[in-house]
KESE-249204 format. One line per field, with one value per residue (C-alpha): x, y, z; residue number from 0. Coordinates in nm, 4 decimals, always signed. Layout:
BEGIN
px = (X; ...)
py = (Y; ...)
pz = (Z; ...)
n = (NUM; ...)
This chain:
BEGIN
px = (-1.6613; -1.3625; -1.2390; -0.9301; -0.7413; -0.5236; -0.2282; -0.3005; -0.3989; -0.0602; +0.1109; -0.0690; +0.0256; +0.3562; +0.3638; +0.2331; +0.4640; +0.7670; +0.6777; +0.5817; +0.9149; +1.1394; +0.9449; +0.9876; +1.3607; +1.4365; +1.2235; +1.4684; +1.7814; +1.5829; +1.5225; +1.8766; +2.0203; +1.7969; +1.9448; +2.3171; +2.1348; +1.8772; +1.9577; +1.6823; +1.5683; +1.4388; +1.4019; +1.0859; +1.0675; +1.1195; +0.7934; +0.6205; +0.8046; +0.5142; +0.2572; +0.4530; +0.5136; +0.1539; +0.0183; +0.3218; +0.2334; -0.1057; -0.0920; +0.0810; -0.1088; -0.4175; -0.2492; -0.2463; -0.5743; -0.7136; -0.4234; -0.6035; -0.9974; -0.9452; -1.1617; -1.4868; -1.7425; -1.8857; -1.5246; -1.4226; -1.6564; -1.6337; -1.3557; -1.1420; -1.1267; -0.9003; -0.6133; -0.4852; -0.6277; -0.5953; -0.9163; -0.9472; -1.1881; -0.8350; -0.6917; -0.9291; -0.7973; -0.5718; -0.6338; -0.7694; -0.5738; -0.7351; -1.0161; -0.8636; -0.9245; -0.5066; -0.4206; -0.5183; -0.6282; -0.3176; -0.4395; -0.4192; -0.7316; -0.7894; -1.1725; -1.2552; -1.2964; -0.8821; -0.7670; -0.9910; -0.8326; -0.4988; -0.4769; -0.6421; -0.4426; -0.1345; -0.2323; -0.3511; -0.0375; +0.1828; +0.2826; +0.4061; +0.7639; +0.7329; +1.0284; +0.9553; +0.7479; +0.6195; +0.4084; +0.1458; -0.1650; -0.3911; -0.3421; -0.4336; -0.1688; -0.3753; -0.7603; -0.9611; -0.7000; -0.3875; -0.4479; -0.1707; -0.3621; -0.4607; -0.1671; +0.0730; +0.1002; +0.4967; +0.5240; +0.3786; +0.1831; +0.1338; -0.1119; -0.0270; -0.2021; -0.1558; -0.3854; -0.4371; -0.1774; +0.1216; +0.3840; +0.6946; +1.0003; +1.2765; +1.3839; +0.9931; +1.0090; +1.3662; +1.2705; +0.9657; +1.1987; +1.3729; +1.1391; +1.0163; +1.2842; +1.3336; +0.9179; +0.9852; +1.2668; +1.1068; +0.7548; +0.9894; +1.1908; +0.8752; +0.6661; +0.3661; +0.0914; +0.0436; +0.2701; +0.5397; +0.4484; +0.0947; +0.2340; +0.4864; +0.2241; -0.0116; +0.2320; +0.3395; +0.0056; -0.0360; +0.2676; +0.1538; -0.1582; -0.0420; +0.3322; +0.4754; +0.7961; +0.9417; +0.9894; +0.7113; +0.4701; +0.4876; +0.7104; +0.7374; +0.7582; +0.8660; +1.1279; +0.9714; +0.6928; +0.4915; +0.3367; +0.1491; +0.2225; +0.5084; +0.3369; +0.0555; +0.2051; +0.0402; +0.2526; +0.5356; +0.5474; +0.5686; +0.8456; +1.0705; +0.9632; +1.0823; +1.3836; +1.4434; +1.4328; +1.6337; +1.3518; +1.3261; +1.0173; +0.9092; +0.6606; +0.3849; +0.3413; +0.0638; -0.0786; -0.0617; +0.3397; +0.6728; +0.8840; +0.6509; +0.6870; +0.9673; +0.8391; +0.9465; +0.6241; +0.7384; +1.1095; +1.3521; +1.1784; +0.8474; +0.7237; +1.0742; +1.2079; +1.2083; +1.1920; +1.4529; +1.2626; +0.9806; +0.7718; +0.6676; +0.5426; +0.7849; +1.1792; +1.2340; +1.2971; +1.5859; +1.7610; +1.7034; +1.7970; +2.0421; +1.7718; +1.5557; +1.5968; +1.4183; +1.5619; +1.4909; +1.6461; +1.9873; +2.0223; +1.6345; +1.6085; +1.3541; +1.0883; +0.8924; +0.5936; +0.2718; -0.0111; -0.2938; -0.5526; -0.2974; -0.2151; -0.5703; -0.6532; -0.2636; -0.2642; +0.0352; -0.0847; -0.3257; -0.5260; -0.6757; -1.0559; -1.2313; -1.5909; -1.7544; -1.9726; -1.6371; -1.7227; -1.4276; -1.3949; -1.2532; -1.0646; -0.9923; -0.8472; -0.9790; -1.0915; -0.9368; -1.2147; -1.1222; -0.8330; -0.6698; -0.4232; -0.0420; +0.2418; +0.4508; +0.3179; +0.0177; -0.2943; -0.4475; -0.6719; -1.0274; -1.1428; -0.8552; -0.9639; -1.3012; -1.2257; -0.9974; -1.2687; -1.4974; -1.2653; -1.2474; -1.6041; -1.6395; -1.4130; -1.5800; -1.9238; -2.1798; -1.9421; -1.7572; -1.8671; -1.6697; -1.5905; -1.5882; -1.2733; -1.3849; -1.2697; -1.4203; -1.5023; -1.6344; -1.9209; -2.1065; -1.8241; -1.8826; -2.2876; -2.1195; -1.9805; -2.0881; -1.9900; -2.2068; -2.0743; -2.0858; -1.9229; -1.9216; -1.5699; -1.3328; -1.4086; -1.8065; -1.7602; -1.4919; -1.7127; -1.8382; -1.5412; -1.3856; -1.0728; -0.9545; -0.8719; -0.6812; -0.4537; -0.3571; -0.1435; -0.2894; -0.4159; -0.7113; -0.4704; -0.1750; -0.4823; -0.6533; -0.2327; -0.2817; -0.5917; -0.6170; -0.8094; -0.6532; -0.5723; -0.5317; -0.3346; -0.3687; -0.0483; -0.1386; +0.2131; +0.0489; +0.2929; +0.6776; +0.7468; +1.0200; +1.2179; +1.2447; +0.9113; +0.7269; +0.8768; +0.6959; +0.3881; +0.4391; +0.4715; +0.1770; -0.0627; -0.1735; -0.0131; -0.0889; +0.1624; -0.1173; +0.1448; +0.2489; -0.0708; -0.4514; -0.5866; -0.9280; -1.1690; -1.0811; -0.7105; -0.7993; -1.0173; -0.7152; -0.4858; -0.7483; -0.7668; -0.3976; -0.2833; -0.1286; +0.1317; +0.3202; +0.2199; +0.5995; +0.4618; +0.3138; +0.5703; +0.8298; +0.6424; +0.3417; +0.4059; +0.7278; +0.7031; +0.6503; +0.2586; +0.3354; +0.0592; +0.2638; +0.2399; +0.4485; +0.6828; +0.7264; +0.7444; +0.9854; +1.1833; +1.2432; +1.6038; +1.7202; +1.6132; +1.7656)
py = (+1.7105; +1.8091; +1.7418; +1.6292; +1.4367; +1.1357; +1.2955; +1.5871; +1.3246; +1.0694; +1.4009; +1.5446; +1.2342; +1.2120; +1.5391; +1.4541; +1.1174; +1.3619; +1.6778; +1.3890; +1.1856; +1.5035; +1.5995; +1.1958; +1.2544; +1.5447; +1.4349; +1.1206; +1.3732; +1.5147; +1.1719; +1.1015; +1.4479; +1.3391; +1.0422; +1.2690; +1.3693; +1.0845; +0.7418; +0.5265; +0.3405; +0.6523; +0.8876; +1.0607; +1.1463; +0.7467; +0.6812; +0.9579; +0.9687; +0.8254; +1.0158; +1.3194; +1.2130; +1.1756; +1.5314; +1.7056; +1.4690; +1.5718; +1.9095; +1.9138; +1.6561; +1.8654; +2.2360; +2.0990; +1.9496; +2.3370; +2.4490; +2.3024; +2.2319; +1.8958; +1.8959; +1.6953; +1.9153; +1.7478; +1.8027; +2.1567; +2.2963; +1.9894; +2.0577; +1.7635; +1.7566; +1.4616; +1.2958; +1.4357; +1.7469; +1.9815; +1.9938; +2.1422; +2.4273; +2.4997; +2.6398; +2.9483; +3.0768; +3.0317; +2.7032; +2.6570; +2.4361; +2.4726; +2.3309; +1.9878; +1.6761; +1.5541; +1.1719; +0.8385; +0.5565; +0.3670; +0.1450; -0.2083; -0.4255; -0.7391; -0.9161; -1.1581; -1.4820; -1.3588; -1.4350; -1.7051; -1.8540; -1.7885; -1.9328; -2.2184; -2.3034; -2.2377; -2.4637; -2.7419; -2.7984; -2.7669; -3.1010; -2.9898; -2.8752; -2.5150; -2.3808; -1.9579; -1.7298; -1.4974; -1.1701; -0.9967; -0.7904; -0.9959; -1.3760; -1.2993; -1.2883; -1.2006; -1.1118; -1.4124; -1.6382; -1.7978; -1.8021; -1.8690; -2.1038; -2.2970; -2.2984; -2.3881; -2.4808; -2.4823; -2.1377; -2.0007; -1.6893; -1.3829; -1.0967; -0.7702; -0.5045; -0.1238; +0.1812; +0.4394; +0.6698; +0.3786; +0.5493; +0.7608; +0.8709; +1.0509; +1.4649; +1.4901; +1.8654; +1.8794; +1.6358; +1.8156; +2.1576; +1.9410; +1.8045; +2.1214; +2.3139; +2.0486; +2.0831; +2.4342; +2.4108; +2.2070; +2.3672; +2.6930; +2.4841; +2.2696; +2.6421; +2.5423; +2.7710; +2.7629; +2.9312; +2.6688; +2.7325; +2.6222; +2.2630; +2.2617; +2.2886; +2.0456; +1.7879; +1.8870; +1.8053; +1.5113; +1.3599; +1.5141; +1.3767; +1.0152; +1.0933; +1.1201; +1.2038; +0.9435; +0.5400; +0.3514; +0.1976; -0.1899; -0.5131; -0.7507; -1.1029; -1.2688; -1.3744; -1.2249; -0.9464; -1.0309; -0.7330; -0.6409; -0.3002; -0.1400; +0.1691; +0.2001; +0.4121; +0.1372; -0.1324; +0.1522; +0.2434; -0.1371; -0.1879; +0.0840; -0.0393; -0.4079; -0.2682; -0.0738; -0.4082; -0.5750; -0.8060; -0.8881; -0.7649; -0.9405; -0.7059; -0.9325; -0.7653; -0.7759; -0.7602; -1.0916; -1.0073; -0.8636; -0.6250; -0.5758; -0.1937; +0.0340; +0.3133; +0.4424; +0.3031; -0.0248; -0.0038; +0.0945; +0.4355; +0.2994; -0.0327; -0.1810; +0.0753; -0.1145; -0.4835; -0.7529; -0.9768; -0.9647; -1.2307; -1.1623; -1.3434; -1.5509; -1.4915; -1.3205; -0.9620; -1.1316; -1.2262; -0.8656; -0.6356; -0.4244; -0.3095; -0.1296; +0.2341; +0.1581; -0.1633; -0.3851; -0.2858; -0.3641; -0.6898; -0.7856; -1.1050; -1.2083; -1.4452; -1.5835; -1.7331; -1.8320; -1.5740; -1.7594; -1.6251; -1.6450; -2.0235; -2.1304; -1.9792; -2.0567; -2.2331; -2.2843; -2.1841; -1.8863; -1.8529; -1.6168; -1.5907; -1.6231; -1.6309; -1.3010; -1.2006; -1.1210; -1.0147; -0.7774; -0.6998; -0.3566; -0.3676; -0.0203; +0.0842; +0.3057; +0.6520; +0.8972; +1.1111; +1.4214; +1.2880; +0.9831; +1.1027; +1.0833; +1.0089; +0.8906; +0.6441; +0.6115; +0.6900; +0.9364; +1.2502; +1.1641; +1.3873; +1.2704; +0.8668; +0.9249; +1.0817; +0.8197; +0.5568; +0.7375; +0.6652; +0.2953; +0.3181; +0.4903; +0.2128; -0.1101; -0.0042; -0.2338; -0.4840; -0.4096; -0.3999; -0.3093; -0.4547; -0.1977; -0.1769; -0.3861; -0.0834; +0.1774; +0.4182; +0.7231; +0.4895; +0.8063; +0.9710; +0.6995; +0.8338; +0.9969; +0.6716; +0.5115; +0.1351; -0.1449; -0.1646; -0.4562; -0.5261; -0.9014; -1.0351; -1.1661; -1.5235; -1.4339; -1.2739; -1.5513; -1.7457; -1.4685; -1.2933; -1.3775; -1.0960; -0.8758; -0.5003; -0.2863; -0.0078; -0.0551; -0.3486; -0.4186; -0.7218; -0.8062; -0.7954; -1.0363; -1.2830; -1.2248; -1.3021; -1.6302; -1.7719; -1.8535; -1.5775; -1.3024; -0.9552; -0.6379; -0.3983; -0.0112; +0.1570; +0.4850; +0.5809; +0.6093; +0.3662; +0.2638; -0.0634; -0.2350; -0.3027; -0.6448; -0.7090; -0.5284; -0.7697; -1.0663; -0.8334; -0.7615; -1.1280; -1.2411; -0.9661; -0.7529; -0.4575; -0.1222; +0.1917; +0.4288; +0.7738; +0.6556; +0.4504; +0.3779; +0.1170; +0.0687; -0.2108; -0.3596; -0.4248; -0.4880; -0.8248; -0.9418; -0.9364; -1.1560; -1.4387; -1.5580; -1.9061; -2.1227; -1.9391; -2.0057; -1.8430; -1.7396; -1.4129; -1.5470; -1.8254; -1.5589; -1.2861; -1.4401; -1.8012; -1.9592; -2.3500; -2.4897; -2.6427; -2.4324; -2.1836; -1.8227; -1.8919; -2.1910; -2.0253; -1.7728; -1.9724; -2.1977; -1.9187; -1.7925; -1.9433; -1.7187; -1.3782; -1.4667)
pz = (-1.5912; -1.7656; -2.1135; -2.0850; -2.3670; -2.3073; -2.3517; -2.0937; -1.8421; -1.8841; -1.8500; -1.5183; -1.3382; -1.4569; -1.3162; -0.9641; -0.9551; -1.0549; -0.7512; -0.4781; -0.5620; -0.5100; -0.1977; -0.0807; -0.1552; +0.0476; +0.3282; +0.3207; +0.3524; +0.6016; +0.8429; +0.7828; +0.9149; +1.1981; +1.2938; +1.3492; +1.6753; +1.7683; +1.6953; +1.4770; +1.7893; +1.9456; +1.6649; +1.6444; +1.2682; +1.1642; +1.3590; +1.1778; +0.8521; +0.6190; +0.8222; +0.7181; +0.3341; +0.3289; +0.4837; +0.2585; -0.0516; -0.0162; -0.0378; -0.3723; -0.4952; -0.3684; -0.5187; -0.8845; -0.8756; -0.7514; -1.0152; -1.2969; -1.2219; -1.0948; -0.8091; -0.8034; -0.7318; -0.4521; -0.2792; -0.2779; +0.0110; +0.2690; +0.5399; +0.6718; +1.1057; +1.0576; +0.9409; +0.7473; +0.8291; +0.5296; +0.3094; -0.0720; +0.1511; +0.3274; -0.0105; -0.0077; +0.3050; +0.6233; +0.7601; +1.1155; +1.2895; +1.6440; +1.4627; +1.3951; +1.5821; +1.5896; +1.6021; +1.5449; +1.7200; +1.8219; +2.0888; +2.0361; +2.2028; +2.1744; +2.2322; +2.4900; +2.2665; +2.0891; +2.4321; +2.5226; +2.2026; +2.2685; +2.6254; +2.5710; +2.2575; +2.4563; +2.7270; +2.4905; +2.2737; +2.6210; +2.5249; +2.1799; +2.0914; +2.0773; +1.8530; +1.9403; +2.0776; +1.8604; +1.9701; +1.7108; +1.7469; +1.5396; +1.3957; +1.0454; +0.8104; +0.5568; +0.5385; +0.5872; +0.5595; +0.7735; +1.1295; +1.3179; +1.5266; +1.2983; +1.0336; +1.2689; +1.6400; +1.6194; +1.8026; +2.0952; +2.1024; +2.2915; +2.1762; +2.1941; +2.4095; +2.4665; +2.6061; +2.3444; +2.5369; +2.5310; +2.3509; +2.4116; +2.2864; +2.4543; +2.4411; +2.2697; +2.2320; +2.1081; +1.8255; +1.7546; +1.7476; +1.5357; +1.2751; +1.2768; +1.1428; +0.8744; +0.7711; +0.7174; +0.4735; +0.2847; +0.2209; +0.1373; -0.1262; -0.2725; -0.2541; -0.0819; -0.0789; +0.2872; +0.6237; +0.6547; +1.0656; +0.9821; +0.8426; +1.1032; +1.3657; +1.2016; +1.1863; +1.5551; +1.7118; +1.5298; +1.6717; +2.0089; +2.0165; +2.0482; +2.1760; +2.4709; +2.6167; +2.7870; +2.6746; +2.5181; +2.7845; +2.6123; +2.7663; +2.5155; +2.6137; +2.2764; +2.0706; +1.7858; +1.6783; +1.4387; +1.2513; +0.9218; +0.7002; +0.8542; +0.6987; +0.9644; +1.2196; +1.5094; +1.3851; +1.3490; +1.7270; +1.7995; +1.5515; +1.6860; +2.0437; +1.9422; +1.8256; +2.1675; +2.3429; +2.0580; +1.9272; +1.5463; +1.3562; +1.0955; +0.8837; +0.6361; +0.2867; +0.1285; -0.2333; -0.3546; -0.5056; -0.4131; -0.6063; -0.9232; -0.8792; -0.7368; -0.5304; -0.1997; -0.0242; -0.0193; +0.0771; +0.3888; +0.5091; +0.5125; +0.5106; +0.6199; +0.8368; +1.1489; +0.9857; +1.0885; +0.8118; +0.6020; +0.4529; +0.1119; -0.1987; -0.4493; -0.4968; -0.7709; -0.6349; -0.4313; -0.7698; -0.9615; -0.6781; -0.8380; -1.0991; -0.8358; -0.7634; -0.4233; -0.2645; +0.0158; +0.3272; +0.3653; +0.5775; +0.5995; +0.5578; +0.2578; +0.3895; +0.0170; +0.0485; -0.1724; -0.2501; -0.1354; -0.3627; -0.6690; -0.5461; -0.5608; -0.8930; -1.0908; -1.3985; -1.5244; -1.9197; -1.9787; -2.3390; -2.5477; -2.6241; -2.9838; -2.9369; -3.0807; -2.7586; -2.4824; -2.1244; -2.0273; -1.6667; -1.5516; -1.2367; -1.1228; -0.7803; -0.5558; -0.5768; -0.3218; -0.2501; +0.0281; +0.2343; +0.0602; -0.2391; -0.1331; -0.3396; -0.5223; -0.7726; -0.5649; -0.7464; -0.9991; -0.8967; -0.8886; -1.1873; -1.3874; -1.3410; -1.3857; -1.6940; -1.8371; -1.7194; -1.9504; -2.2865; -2.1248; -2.1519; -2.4953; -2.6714; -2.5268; -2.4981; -2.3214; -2.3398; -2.0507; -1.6108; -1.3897; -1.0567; -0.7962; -0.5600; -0.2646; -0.0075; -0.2037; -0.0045; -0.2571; -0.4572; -0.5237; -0.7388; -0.9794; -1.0255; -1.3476; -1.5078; -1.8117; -1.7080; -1.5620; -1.2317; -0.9670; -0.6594; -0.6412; -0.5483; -0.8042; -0.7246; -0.7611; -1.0753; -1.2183; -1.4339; -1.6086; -1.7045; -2.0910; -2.0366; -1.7441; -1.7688; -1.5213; -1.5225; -1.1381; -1.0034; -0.6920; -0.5849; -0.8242; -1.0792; -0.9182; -0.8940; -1.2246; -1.3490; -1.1822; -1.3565; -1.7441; -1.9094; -2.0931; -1.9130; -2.1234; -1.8760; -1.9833; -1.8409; -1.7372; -1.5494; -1.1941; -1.0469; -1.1165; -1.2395; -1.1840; -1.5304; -1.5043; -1.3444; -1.6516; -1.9047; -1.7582; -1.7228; -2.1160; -2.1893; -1.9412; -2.0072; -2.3502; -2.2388; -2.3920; -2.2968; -2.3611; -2.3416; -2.6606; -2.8142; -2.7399; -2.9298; -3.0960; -3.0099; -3.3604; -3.2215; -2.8785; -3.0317; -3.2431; -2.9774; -2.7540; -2.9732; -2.8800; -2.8556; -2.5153; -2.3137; -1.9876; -1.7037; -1.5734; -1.4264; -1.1426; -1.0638; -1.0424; -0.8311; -0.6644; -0.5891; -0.4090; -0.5669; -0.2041; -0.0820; +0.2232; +0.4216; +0.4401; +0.7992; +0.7635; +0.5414; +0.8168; +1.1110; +0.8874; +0.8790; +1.1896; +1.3111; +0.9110; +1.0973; +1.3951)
n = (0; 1; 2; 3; 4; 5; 6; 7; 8; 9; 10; 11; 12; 13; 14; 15; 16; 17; 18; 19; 20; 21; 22; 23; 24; 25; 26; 27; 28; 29; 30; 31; 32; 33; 34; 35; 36; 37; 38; 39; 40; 41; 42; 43; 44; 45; 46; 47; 48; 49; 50; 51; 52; 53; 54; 55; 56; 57; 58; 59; 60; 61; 62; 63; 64; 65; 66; 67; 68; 69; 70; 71; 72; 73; 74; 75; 76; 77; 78; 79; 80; 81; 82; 83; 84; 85; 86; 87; 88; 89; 90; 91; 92; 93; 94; 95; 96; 97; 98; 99; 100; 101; 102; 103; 104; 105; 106; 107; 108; 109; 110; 111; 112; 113; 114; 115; 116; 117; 118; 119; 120; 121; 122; 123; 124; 125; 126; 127; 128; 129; 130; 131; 132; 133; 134; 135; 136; 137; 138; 139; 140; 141; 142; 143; 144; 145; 146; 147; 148; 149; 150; 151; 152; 153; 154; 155; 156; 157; 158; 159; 160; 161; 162; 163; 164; 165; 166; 167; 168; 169; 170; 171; 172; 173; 174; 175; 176; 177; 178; 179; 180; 181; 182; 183; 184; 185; 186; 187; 188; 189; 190; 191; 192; 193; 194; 195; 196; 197; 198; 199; 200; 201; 202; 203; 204; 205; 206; 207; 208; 209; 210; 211; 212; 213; 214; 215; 216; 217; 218; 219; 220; 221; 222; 223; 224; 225; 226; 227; 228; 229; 230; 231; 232; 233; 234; 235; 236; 237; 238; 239; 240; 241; 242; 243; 244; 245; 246; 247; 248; 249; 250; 251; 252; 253; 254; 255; 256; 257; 258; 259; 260; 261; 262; 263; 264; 265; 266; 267; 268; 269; 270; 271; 272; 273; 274; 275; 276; 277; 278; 279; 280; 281; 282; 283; 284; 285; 286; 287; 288; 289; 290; 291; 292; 293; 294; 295; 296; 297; 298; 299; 300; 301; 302; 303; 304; 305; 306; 307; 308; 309; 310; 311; 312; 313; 314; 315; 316; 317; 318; 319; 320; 321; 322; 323; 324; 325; 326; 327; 328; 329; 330; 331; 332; 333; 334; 335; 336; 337; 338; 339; 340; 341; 342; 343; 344; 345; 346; 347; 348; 349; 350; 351; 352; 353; 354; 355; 356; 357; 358; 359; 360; 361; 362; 363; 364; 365; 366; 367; 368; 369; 370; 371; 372; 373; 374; 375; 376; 377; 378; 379; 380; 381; 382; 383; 384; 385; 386; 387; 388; 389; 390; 391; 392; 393; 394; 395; 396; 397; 398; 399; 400; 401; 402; 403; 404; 405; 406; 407; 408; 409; 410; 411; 412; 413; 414; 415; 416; 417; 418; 419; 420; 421; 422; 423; 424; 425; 426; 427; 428; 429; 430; 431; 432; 433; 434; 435; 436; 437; 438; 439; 440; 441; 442; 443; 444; 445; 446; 447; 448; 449; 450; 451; 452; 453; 454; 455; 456; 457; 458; 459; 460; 461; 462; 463; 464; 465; 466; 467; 468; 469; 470; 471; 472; 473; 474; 475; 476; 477; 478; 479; 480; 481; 482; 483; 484; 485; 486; 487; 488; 489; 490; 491; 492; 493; 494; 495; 496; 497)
């Protein structure tokens, strides 16, 4: 393992935020020379444009981690058939791209007992008032939780179906020629290692493989579509198929807040490109618009709603600890093993986490376990950590946790906000937060900006020990002040998008 110092590791991914936000910027300029010659409701490169960010991302994410001896071990000799198909093997010599398996699984099929469900609910409640009629591909708003059977019976439902060779847009080949010609500007201007025909052909069979020419192969019967990430390219081809037969989408974030960081992912070219509304959590990003560099989409309307897990844990005050024995909890997200790093402000490489992990490790001793992402999906990269490691959920582990530690805002860490523990949060840089939003993170967690300072165990146990404080973090970005289900808040909703 490498040696890095904390310094050299802030800097690397400030590095890798700074290539992968130019490369996200022209590849904006790029979509919206696109849409001079195809309109968005049949443009090819909207459908595709995060699938593209990510296979372009990659591969300078990928370079500097080659660049600088970055690459686990374990990684550098395995080749990738997939999604998104270049491998850290393909560096040492012309990548084979007859070899790749191109596409994804875009069909949409739903079991026996989903329908079974659905018509006999329909037919049940025929005596009930039905406001809408809402079409979605599964029920769940979010995992585990909020059915739309069950939460609310105000709306109709249809489920949505489609044969894994469904979709089409118009003049395929043209926009292909098209897309094309824009790929290969811009691995000559961001000086990609590789043939900028190679990446253009990639990219061309990957659209090929589940693209047709032609108009998409779905009637939908609804007055709405109901759809989760607008950044999986399924729920993308349904969105710009909605749009085609002028239905609103309403797209369901996820995450357990809205607006805490600012980063393309979240914003008009990918999650909300084809969203009439979207339902997200609190109201506050409505009121502080004007201090994000990557906004909501003009005219989507803003659906807020409760985080269900942050709902059920929120106190309103939080307090410090002052026993001697503390139990801290690391957090962490994800590793991204062989085919998962994109950008920007996504996530760190590999090496460099594991490393910083290690000086987590080396200040808080056997004091501190940490809780394994729950969709980890690279468990034996961690065989070289130091930490006690578990992977009970957050509610298993609650009890037993004195102080939370992350240095990734994901969900764990919206609901860890929500309870009344301490939470030390160790900003690494990886993603962008909003200006605004990291004041209330500053007030609500013990926040450590560790470009400019890494504290000592001695410090970190001083600053534990604090007295009562309002919990104003959550109220503002997780929680909406209403005893509503975020299905009602959607269906509730539905005459505003409209």
């Amino acid at each position: 393992m490498n040696q890095l110092e904390l310094p050299e590791i802030i800097q690397h991914i400030k590095l890798d935020n700074y290539q992968t936000e130019k490369l996200y910027l022209d590849l904006t300029r790029s979509f919206t020379d696109t849409l001079k010659h195809y309109p968005i409701e049949i443009n090819l490169f909207g459908v595709y444009f995060l699938d593209i960010l990510k296979i372009l991302s990659r591969i300078i994410l990928c370079e500097r981690e080659i660049n600088h001896s970055l690459v686990i071990e374990e990684y550098k000799n395995k080749k990738i058939h997939y999604f998104p198909y270049i491998s850290y093997k393909d560096f040492d010599s012309k990548p084979d791209i007859l070899s790749k398996i191109y596409g994804k699984n875009v069909s949409i099929h739903q079991t026996k007992l989903k329908k079974i469900l659905n018509k006999v609910l329909s037919s049940k409640f025929l005596l009930t008032k039905k406001k809408h009629n809402v079409a979605f591909a599964t029920p769940r708003v979010d995992s585990g939780r909020n059915l739309f059977w069950r939460d609310d019976l105000s709306v109709s439902s249809e489920l949505i179906q489609a044969a894994e060779d469904w979709f089409a847009l118009p003049d395929l080949e043209k926009q292909l020629d098209l897309i094309k010609n824009h790929i290969t500007l811009l691995v000559k201007n961001h000086n990609f290692i590789f043939d900028p025909n190679i990446i253009g052909e990639v990219i061309s069979n990957h659209i090929k493989a589940n693209c047709k020419n032609g108009m998409p192969n779905m009637k939908l019967k609804s007055d709405f579509v109901i759809l989760r990430s607008g950044n999986e390219l399924t729920n993308r081809m349904i969105g710009i198929t909605a749009m085609q037969q002028k239905i609103p989408v309403i797209n369901i974030m996820h995450g357990e807040s809205f607006g805490v960081y600012d980063h393309p992912i979240a914003s008009k070219y990918c999650e909300q490109l084809y969203s009439t509304g979207i339902l997200g959590y609190g109201e506050k990003n409505l009121s502080i618009q004007d201090s994000y560099k990557y906004k909501n989409k003009e005219n989507v309307v803003y659906i807020p709603s409760n985080a269900p897990s942050s709902f059920s844990l929120f106190k309103e005050h939080y307090m410090g600890v002052t026993h001697k024995k503390i139990n801290y909890f690391y957090f962490p997200t994800s590793l991204r093993g062989l085919k998962h790093r994109h950008g920007p402000f996504m996530d760190a490489p590999d090496e460099v986490y594991l490393l910083w992990q290690n000086k987590l490790s080396s200040i808080f001793g056997d004091s501190i376990t940490m809780k394994a992402h729950p969709k980890e999906k690279y468990k034996a990269s961690y065989k070289r950590s130091k930490m006690k490691m578990v992977f009970s959920t957050i509610f298993d582990a609650l009890d037993g946790i004195d102080v939370f530690i992350f240095d990734f805002i994901g969900s764990a860490f919206n609901e860890a906000c929500a309870t009344d523990k301490p939470v030390i949060y160790f900003d690494l840089g990886i993603q962008n937060i909003n200006s605004i939003a990291l004041q209330y993170i500053k007030e609500r967690t013990i926040y450590f900006d560790v470009s400019h300072h890494m504290p000592d165990m001695l410090e970190i146990q001083e600053k534990v020990g604090f007295t009562k404080k309002n919990n104003n973090y959550s109220i503002n970005f997780s929680l909406y002040g209403e005893r509503k289900s975020r299905i009602r808040s959607l269906t509730d909703s539905l005459d505003k998008v409209i």
